[in-house]
ModelCIF file with pLDDT and N, C-alpha, C, O atoms, coordinates in Angstrom:
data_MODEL
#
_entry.id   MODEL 
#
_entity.id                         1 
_entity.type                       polymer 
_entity.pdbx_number_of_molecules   1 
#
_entity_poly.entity_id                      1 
_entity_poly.type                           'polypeptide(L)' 
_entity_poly.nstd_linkage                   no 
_entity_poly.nstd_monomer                   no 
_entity_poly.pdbx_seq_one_letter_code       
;(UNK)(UNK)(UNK)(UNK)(UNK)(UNK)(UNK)(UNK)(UNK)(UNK)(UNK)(UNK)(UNK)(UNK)(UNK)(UNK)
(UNK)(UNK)(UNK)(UNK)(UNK)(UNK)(UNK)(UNK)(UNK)(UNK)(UNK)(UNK)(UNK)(UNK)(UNK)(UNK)
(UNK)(UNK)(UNK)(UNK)(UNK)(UNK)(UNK)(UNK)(UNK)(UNK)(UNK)(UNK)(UNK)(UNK)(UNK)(UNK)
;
_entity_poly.pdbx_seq_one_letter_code_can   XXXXXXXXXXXXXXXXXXXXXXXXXXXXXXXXXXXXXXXXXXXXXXXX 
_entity_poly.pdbx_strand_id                 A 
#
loop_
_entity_poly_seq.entity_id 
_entity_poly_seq.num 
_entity_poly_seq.mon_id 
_entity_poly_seq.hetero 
1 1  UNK n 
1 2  UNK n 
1 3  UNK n 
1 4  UNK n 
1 5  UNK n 
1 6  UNK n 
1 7  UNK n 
1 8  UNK n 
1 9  UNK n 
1 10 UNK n 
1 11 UNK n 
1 12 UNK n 
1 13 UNK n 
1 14 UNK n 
1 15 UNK n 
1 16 UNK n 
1 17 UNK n 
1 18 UNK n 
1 19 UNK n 
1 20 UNK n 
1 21 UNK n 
1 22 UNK n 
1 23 UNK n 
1 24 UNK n 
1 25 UNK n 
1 26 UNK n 
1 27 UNK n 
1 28 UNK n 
1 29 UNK n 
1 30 UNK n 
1 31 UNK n 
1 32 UNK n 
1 33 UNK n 
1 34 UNK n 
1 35 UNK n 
1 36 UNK n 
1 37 UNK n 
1 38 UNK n 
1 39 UNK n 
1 40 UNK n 
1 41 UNK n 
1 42 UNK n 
1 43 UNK n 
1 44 UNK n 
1 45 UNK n 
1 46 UNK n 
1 47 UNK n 
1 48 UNK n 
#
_struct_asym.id          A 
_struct_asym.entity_id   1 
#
loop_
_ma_qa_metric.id 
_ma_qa_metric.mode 
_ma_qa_metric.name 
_ma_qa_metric.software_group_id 
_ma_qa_metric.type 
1 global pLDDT . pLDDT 
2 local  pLDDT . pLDDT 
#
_ma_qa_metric_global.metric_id      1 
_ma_qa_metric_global.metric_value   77.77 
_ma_qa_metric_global.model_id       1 
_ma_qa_metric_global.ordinal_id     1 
#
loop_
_ma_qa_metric_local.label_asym_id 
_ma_qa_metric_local.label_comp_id 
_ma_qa_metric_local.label_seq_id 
_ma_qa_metric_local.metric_id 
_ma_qa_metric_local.metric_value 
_ma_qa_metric_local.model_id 
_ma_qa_metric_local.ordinal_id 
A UNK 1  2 58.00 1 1  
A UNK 2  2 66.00 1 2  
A UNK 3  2 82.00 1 3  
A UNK 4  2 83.00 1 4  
A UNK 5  2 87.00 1 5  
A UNK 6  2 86.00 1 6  
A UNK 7  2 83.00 1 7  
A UNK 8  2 86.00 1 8  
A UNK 9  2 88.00 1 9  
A UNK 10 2 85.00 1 10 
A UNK 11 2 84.00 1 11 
A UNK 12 2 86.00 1 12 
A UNK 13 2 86.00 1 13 
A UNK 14 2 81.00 1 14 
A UNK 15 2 82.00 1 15 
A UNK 16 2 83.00 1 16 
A UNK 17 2 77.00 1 17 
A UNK 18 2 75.00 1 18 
A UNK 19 2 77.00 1 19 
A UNK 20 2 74.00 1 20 
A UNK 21 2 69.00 1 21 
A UNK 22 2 67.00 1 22 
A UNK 23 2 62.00 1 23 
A UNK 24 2 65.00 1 24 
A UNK 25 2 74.00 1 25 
A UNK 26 2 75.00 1 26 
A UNK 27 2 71.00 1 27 
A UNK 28 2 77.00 1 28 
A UNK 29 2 75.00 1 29 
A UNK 30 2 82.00 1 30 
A UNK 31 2 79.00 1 31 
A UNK 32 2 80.00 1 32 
A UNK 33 2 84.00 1 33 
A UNK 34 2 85.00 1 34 
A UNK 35 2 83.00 1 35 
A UNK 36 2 82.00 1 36 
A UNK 37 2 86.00 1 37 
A UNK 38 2 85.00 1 38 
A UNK 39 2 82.00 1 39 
A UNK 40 2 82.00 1 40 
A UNK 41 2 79.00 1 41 
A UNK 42 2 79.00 1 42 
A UNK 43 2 77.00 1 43 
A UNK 44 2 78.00 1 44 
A UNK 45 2 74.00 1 45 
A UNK 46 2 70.00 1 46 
A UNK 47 2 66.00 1 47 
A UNK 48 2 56.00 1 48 
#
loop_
_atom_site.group_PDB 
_atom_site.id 
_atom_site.type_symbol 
_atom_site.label_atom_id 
_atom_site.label_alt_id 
_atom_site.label_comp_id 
_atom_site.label_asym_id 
_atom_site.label_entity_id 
_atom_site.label_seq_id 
_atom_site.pdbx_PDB_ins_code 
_atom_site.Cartn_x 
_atom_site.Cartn_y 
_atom_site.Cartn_z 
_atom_site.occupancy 
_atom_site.B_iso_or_equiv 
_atom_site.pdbx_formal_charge 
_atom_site.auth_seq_id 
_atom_site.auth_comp_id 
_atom_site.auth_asym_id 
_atom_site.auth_atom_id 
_atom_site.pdbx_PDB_model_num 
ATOM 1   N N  . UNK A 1 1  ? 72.308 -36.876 -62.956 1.00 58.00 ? 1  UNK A N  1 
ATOM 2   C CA . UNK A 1 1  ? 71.268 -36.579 -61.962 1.00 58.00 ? 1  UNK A CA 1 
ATOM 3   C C  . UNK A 1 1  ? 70.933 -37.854 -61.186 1.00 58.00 ? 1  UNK A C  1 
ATOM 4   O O  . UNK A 1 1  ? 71.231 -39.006 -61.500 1.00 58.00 ? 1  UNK A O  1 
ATOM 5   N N  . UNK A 1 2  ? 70.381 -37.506 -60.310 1.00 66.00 ? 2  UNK A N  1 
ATOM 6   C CA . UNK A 1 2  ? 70.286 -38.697 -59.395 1.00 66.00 ? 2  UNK A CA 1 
ATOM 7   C C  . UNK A 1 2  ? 68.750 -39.043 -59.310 1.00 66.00 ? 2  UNK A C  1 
ATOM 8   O O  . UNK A 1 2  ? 67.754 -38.320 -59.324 1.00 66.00 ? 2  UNK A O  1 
ATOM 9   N N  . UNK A 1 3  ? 68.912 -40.389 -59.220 1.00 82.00 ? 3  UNK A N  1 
ATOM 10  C CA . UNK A 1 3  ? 67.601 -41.159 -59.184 1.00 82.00 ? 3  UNK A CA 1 
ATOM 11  C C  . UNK A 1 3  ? 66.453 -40.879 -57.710 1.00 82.00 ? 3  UNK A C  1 
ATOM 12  O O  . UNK A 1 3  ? 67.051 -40.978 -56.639 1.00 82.00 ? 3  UNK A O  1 
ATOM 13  N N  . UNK A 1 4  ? 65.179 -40.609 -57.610 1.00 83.00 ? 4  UNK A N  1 
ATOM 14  C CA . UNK A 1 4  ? 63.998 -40.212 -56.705 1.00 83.00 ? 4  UNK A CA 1 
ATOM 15  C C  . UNK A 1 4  ? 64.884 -41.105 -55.133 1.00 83.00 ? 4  UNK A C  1 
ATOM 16  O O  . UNK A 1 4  ? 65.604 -40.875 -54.161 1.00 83.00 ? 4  UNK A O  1 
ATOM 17  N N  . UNK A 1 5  ? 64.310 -41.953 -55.695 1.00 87.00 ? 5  UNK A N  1 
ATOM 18  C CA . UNK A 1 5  ? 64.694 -43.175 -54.793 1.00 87.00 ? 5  UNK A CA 1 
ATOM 19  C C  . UNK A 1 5  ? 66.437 -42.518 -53.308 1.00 87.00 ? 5  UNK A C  1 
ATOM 20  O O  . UNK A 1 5  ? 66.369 -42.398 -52.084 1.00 87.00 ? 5  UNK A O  1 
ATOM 21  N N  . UNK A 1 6  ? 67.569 -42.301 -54.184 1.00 86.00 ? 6  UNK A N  1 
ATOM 22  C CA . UNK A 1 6  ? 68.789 -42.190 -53.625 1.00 86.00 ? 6  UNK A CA 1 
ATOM 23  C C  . UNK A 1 6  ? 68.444 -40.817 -53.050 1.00 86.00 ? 6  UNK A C  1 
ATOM 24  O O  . UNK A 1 6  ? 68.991 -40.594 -51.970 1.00 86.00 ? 6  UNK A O  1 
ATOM 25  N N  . UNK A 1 7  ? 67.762 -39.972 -53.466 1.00 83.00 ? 7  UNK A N  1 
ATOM 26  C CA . UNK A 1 7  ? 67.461 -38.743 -53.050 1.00 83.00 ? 7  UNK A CA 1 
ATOM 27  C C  . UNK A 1 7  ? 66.548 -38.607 -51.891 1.00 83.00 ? 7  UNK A C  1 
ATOM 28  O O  . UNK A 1 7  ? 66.570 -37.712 -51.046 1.00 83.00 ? 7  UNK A O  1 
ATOM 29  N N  . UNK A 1 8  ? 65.826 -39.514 -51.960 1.00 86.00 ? 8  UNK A N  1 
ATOM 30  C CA . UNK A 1 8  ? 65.034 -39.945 -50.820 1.00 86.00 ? 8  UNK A CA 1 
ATOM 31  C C  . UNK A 1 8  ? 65.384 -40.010 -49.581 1.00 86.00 ? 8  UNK A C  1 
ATOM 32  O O  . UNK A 1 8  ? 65.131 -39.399 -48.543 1.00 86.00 ? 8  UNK A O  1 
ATOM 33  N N  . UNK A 1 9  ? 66.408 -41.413 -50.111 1.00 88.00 ? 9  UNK A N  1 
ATOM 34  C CA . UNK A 1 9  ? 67.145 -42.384 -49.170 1.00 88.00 ? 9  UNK A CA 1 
ATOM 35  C C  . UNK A 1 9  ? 68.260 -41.017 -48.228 1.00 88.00 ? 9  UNK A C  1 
ATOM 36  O O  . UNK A 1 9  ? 68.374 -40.847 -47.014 1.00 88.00 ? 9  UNK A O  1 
ATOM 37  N N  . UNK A 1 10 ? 68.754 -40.447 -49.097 1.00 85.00 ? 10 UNK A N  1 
ATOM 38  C CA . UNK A 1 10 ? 69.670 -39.334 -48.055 1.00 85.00 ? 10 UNK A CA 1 
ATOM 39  C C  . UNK A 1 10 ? 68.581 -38.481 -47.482 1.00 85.00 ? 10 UNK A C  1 
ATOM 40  O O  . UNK A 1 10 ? 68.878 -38.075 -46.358 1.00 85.00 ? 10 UNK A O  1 
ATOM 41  N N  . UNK A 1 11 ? 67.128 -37.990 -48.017 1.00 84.00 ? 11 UNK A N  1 
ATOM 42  C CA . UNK A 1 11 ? 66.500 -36.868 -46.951 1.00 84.00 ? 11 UNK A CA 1 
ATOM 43  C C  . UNK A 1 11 ? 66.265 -37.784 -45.743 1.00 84.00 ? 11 UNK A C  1 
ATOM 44  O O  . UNK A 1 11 ? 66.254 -37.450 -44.558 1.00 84.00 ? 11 UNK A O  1 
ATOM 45  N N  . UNK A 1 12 ? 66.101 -38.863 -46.206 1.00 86.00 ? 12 UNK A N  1 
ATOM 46  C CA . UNK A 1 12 ? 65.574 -39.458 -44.568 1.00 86.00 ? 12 UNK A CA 1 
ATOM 47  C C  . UNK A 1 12 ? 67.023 -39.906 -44.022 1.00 86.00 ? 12 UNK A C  1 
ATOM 48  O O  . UNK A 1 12 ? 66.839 -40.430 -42.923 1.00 86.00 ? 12 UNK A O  1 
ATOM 49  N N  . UNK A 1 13 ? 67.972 -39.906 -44.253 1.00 86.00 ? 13 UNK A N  1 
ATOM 50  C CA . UNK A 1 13 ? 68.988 -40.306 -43.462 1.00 86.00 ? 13 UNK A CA 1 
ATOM 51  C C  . UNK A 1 13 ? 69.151 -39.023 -42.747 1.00 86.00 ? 13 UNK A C  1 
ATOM 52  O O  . UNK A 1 13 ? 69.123 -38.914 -41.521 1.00 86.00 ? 13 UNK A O  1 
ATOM 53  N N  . UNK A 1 14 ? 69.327 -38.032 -43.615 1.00 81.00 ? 14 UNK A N  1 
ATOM 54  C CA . UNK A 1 14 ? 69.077 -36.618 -43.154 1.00 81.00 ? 14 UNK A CA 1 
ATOM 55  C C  . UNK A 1 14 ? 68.525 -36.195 -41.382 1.00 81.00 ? 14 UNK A C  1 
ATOM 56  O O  . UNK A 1 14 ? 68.967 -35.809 -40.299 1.00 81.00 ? 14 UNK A O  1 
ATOM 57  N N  . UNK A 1 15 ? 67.205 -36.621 -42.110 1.00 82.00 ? 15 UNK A N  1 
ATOM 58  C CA . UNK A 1 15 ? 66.561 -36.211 -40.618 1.00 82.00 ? 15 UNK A CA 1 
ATOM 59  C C  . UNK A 1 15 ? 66.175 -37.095 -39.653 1.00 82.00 ? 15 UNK A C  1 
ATOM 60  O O  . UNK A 1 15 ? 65.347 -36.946 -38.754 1.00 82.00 ? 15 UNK A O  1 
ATOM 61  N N  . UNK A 1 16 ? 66.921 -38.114 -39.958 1.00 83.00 ? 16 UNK A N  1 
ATOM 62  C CA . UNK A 1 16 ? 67.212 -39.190 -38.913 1.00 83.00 ? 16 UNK A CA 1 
ATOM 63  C C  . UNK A 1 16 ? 67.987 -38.619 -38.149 1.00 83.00 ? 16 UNK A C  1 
ATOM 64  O O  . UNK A 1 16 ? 67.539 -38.434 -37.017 1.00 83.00 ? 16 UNK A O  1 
ATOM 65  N N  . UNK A 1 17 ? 69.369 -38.137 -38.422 1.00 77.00 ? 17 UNK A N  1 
ATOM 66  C CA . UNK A 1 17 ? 70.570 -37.609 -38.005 1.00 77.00 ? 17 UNK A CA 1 
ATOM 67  C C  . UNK A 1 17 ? 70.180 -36.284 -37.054 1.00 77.00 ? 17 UNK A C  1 
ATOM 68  O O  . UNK A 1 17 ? 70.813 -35.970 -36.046 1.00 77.00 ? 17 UNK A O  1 
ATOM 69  N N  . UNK A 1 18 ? 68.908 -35.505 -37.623 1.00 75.00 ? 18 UNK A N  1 
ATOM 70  C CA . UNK A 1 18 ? 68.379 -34.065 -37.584 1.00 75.00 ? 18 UNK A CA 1 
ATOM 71  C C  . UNK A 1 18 ? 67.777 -34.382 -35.879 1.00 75.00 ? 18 UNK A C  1 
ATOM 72  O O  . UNK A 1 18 ? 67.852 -33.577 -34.951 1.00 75.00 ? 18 UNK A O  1 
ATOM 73  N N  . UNK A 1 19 ? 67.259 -35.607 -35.825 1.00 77.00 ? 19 UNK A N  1 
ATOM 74  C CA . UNK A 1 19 ? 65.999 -35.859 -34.575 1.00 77.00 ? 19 UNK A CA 1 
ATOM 75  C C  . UNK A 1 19 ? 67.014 -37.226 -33.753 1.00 77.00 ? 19 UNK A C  1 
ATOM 76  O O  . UNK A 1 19 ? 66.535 -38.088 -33.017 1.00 77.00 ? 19 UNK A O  1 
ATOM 77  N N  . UNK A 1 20 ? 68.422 -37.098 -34.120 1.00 74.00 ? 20 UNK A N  1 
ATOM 78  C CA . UNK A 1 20 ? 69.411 -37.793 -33.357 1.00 74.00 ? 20 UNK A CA 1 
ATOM 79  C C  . UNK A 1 20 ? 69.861 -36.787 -32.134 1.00 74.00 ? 20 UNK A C  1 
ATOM 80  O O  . UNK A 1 20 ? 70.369 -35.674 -32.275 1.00 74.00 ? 20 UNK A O  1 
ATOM 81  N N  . UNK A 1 21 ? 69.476 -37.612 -30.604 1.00 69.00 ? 21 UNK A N  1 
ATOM 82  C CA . UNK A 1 21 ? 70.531 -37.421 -29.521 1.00 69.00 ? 21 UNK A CA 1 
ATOM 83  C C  . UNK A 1 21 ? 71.451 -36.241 -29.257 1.00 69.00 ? 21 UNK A C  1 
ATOM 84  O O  . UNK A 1 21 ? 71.398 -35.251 -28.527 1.00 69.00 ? 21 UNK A O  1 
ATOM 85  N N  . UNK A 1 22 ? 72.545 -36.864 -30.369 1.00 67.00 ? 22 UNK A N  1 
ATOM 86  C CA . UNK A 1 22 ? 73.699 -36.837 -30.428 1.00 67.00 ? 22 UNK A CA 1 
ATOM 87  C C  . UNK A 1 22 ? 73.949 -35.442 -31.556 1.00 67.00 ? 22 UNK A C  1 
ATOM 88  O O  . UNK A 1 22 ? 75.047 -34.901 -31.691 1.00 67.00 ? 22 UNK A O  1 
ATOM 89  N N  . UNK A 1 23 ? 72.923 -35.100 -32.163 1.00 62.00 ? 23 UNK A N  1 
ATOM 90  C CA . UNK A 1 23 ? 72.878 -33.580 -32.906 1.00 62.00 ? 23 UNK A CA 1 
ATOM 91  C C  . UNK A 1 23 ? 72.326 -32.128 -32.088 1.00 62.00 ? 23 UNK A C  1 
ATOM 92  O O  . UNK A 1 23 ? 71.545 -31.250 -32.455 1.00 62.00 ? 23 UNK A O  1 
ATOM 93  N N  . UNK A 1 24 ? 73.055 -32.303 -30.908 1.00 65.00 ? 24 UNK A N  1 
ATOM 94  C CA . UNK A 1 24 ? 72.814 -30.901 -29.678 1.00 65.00 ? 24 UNK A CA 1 
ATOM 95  C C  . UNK A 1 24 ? 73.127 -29.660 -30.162 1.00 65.00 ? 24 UNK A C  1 
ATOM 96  O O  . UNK A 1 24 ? 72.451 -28.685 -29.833 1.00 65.00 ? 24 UNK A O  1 
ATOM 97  N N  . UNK A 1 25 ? 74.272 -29.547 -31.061 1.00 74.00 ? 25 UNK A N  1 
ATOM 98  C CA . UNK A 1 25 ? 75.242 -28.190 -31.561 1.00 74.00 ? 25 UNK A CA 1 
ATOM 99  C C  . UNK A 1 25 ? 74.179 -27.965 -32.300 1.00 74.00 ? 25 UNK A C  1 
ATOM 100 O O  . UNK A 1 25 ? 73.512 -28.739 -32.987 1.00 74.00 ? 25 UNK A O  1 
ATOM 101 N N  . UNK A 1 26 ? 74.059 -26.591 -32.057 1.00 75.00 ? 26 UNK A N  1 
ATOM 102 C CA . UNK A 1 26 ? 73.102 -25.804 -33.201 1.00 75.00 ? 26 UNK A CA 1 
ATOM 103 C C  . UNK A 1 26 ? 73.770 -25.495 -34.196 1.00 75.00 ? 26 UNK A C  1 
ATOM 104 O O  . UNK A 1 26 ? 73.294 -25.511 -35.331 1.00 75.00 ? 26 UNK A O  1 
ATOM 105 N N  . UNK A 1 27 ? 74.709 -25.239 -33.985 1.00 71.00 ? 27 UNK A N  1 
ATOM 106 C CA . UNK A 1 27 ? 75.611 -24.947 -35.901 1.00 71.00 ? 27 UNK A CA 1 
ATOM 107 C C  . UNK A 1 27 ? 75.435 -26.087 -36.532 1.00 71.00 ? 27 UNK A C  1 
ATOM 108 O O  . UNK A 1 27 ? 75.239 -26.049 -37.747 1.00 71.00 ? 27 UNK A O  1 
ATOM 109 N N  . UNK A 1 28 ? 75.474 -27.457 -35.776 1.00 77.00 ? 28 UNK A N  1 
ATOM 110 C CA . UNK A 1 28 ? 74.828 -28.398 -36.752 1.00 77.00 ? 28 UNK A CA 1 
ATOM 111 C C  . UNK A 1 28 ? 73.846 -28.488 -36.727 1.00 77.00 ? 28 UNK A C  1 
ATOM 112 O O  . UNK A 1 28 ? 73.574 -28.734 -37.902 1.00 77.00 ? 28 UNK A O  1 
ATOM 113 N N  . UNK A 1 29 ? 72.922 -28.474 -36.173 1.00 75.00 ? 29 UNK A N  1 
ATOM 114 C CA . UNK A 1 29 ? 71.595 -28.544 -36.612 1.00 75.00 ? 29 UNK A CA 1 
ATOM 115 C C  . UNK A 1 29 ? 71.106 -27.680 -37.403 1.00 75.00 ? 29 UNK A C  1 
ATOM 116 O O  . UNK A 1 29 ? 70.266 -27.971 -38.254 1.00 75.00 ? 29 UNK A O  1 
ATOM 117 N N  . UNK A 1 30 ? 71.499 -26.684 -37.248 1.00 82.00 ? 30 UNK A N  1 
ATOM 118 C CA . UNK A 1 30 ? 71.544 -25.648 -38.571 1.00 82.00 ? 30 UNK A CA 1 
ATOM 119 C C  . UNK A 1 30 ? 71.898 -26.420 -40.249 1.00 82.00 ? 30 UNK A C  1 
ATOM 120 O O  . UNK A 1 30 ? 71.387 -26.520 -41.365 1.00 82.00 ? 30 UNK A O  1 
ATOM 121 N N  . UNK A 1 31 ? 72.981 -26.788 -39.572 1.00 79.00 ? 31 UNK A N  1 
ATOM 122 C CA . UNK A 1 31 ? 73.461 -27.540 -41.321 1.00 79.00 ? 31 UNK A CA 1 
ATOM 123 C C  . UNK A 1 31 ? 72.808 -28.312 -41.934 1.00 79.00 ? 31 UNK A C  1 
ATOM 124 O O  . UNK A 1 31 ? 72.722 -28.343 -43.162 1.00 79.00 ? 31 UNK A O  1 
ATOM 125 N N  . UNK A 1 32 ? 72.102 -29.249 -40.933 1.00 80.00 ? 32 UNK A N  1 
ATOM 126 C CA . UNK A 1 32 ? 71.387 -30.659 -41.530 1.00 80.00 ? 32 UNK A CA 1 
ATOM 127 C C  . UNK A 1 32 ? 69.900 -29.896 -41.670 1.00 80.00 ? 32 UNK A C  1 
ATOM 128 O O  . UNK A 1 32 ? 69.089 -30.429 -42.426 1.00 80.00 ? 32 UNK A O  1 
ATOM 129 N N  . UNK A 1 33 ? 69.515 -28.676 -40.976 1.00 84.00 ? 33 UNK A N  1 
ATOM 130 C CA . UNK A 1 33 ? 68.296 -27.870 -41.724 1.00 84.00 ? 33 UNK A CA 1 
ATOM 131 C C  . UNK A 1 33 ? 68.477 -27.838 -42.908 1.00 84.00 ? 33 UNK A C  1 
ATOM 132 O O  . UNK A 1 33 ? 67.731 -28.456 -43.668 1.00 84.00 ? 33 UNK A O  1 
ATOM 133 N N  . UNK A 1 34 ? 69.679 -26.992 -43.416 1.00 85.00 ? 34 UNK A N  1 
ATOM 134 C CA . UNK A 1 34 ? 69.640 -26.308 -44.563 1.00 85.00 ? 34 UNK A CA 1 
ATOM 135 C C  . UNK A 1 34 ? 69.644 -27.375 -45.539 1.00 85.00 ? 34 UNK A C  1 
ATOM 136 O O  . UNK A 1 34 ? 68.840 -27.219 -46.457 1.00 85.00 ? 34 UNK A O  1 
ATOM 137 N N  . UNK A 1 35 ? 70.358 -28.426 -45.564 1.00 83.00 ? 35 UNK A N  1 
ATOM 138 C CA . UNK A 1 35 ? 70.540 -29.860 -46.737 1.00 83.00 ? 35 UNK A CA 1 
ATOM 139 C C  . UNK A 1 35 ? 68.964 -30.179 -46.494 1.00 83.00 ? 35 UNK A C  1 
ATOM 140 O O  . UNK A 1 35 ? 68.334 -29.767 -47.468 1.00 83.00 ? 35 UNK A O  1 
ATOM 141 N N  . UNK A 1 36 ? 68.071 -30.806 -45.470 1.00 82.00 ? 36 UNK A N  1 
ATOM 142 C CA . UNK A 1 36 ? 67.109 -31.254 -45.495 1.00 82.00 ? 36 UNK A CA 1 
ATOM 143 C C  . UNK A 1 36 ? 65.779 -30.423 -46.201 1.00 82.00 ? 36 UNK A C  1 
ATOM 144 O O  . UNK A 1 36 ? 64.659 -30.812 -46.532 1.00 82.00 ? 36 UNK A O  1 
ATOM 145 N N  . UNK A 1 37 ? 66.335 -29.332 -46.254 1.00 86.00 ? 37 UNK A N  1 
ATOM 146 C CA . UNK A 1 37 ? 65.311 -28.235 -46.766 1.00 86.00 ? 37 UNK A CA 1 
ATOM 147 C C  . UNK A 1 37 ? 65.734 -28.190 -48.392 1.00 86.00 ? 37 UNK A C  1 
ATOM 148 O O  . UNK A 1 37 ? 64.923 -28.123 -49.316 1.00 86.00 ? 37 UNK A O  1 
ATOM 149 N N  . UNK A 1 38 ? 67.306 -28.246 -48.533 1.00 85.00 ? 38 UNK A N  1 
ATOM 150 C CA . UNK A 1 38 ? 67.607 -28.493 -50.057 1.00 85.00 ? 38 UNK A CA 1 
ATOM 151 C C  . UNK A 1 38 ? 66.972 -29.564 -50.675 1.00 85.00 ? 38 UNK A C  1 
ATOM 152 O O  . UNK A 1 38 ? 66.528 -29.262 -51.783 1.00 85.00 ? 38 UNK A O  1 
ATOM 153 N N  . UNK A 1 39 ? 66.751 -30.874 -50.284 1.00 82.00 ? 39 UNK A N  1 
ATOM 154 C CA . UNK A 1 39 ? 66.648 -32.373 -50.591 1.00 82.00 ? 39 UNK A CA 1 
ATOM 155 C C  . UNK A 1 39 ? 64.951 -31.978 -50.899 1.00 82.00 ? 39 UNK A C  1 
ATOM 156 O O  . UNK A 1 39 ? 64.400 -32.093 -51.994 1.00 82.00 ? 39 UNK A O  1 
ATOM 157 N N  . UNK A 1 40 ? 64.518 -31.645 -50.033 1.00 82.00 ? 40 UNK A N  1 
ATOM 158 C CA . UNK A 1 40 ? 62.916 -31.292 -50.545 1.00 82.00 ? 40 UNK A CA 1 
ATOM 159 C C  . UNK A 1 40 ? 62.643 -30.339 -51.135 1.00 82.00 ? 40 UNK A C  1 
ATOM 160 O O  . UNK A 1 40 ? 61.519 -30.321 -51.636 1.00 82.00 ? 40 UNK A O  1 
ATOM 161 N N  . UNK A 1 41 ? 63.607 -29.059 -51.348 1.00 79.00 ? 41 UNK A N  1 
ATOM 162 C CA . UNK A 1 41 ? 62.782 -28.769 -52.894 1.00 79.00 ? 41 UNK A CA 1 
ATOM 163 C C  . UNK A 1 41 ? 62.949 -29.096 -54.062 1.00 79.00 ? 41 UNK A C  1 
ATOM 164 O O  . UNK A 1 41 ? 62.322 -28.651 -55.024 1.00 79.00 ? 41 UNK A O  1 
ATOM 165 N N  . UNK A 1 42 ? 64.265 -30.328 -54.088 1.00 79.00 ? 42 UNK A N  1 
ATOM 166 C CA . UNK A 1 42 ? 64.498 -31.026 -55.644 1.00 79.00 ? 42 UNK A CA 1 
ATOM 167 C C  . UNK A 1 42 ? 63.579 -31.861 -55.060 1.00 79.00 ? 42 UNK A C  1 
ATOM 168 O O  . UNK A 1 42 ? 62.473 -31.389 -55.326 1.00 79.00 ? 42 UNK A O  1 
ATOM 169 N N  . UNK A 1 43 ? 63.487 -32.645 -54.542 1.00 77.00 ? 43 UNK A N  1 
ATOM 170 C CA . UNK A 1 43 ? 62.503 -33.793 -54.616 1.00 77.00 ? 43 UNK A CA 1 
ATOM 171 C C  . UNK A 1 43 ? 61.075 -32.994 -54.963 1.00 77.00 ? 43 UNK A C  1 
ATOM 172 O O  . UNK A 1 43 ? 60.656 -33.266 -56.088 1.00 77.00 ? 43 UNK A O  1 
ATOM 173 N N  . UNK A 1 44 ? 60.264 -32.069 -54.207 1.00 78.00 ? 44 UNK A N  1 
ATOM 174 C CA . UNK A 1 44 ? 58.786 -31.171 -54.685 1.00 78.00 ? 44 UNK A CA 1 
ATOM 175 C C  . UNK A 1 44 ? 59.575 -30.715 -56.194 1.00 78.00 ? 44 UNK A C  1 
ATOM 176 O O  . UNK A 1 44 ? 58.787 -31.172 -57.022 1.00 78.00 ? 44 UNK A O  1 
ATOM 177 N N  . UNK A 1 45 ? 60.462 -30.201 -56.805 1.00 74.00 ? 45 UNK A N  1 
ATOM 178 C CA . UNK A 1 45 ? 60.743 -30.023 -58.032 1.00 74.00 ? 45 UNK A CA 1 
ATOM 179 C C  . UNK A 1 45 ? 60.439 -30.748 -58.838 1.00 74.00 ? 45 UNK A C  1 
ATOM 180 O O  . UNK A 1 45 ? 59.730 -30.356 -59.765 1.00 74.00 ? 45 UNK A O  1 
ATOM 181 N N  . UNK A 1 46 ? 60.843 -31.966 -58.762 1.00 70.00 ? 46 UNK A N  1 
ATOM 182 C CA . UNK A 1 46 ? 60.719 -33.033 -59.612 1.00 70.00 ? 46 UNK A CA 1 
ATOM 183 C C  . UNK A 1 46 ? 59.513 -33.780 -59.796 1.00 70.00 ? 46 UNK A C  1 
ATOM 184 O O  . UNK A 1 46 ? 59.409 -34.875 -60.349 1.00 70.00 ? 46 UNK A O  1 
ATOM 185 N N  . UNK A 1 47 ? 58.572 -33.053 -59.255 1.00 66.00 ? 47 UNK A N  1 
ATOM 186 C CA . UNK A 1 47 ? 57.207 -33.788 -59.062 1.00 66.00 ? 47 UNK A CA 1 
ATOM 187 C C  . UNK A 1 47 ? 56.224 -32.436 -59.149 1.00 66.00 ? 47 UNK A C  1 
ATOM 188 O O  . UNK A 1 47 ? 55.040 -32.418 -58.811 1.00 66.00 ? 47 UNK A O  1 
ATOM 189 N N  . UNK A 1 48 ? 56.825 -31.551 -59.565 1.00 56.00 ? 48 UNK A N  1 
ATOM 190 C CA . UNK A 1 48 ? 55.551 -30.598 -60.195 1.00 56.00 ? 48 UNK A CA 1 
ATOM 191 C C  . UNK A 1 48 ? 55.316 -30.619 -61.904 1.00 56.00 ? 48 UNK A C  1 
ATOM 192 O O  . UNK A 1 48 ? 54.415 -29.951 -62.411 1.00 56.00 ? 48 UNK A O  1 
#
């Protein structure tokens, strides 16, 4: 399992990428929804 911290570190790379320019295609923005929405409910998981 992976440590708070690295899990973190990818949601915000995440939606860095999410509120990037260069992420116009909605099929991707779709994608980096669905991971960014995954990443926060293990992260709220792990903290209830």
């Amino acid at each position: 399992m992976r440590d708070e911290s690295e899990i973190r570190e990818q949601y915000e790379f995440l939606q860095e990428q999410l509120d990037s320019e260069e992420m116009n295609h909605e099929g991707v923005r779709e994608m980096f929804t669905y991971y960014k929405r995954a990443l926060g409910w293990v992260l709220e998981e792990e903290h209830i």
